[in-house]
N, C-alpha and C positions, 0 to 999 in steps of 0.2 A: 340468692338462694343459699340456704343453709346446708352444711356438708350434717346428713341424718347419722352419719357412722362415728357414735361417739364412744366412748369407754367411759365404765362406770363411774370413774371420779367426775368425767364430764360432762353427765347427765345430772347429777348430784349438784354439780357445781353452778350450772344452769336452774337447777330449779331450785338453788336457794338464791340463785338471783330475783325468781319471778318477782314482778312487780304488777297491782292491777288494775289498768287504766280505767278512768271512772269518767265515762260521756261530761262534756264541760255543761248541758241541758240537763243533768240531771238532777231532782230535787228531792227534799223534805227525805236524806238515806243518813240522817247522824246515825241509826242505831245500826246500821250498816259501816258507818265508817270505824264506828265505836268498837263494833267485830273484829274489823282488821287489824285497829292497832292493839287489842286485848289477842294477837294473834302474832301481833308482832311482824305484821306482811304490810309492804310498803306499799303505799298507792300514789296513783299522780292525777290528777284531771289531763283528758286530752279530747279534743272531739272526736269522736268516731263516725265512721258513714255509716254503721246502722248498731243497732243494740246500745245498751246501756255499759256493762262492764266489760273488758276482756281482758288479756295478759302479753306482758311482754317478761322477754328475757336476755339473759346476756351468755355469751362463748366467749371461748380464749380469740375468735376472731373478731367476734362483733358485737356491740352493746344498744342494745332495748330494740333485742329484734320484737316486731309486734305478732302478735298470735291475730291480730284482730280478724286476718282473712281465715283464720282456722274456727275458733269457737266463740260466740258471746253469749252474754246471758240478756235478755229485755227484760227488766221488772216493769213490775202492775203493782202497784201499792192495795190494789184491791179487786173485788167484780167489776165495779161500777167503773173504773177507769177502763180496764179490758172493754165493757159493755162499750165505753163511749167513743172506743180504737176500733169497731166493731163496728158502731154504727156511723155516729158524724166525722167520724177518723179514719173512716175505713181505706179510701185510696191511697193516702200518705202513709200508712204502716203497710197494706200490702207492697206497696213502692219500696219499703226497707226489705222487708223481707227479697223480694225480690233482688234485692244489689245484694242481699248474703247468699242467697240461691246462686248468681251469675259465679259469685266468689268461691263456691263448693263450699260453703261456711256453715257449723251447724249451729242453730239458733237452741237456745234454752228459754223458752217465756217462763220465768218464775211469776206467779202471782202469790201475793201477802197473803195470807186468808184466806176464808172460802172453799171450796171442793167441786167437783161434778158434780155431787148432790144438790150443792146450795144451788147450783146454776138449774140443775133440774126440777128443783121446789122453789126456783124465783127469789133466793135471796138476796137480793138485790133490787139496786131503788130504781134501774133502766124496765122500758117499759117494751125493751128485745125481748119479744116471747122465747122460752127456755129453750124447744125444740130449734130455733133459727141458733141460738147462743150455741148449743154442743154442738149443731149441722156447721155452724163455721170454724170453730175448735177441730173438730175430726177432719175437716177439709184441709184445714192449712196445714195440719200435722204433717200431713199426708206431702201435700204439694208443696212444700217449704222446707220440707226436713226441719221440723221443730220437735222439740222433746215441753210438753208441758207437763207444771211440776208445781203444785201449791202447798206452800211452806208459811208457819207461821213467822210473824214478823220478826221476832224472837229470832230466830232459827237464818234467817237473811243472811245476815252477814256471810256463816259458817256455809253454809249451799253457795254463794259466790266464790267464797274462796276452795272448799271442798272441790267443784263442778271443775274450773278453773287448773284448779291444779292437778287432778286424776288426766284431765283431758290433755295438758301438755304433755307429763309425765309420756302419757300413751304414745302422743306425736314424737316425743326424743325416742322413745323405746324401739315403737315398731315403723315409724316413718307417717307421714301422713296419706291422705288419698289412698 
């Protein structure tokens, strides 16, 4: 466990350590990884037991403490992938979400593209009727403690590391839980 009572050079010091672990399953994210290093924020492949990205960091005690039980982010490259986590995927992503839930861990589903809207005017090539797509959207929110959040692809990167870093920041500042 980490001692939360730090002074400000050691909250500073910490979050210029962050680093941000990137799921070793994760694919097709160059314009993602392209962000970070135009960012100049270190990443590593590590496997995670649920989500796509999170963060670690380092104290004068201890080095690559992982945030992963605290916050991650899931991407969706798009509708149609969410649509197909939703439908033929659906046990094995609630089963994540579930092990971040046991964790008190909050989930960010980032999806590429897209909006409510598109979901509710059927843009998209899954043949999930629109009203079953946001009735499972507003459930999970709910019962997962997810925050969703659709960002253009463009924009990826800087949402990972942005989300990432506000959220530790928070956890050194005010403590977690």
């Amino acid at each position: 466990m980490v001692n939360l009572i730090m002074n400000g050079a050691e909250i500073e010091s910490a979050m210029n350590s962050m680093r941000i672990l990137v799921d070793t399953r994760e694919k097709k994210n160059t314009h993602i990884v392209t962000a970070l290093e135009g960012r100049k924020c270190p990443f590593k492949p590590r496997k995670l037991n649920y989500g796509d990205y999170t963060s670690e960091y380092d104290t004068s005690e201890n080095n690559g403490i992982s945030f992963e039980n605290k916050v991650v982010i899931e991407r969706k490259a798009n509708l149609d992938e969410l649509a197909g986590n939703i439908t033929k995927g659906r046990d094995r992503f609630e089963r994540e979400f579930l092990r971040a839930k046991g964790d008190n861990a909050k989930i960010f589903l980032m999806v590429e593209g897209g909006s409510f809207d598109d979901i509710k005017n059927h843009c998209y090539r899954s043949m999930l009727p629109p009203k079953s797509y946001l009735n499972t959207l507003f459930s999970w929110q709910e019962k997962y403690n997810i925050t969703i959040s659709f960002v253009s692809k463009k924009f990826a990167g800087d949402y990972i590391y942005g989300t990432l870093f506000m959220a530790l920041k928070n956890y050194l500042l005010h403590g977690g839980d």
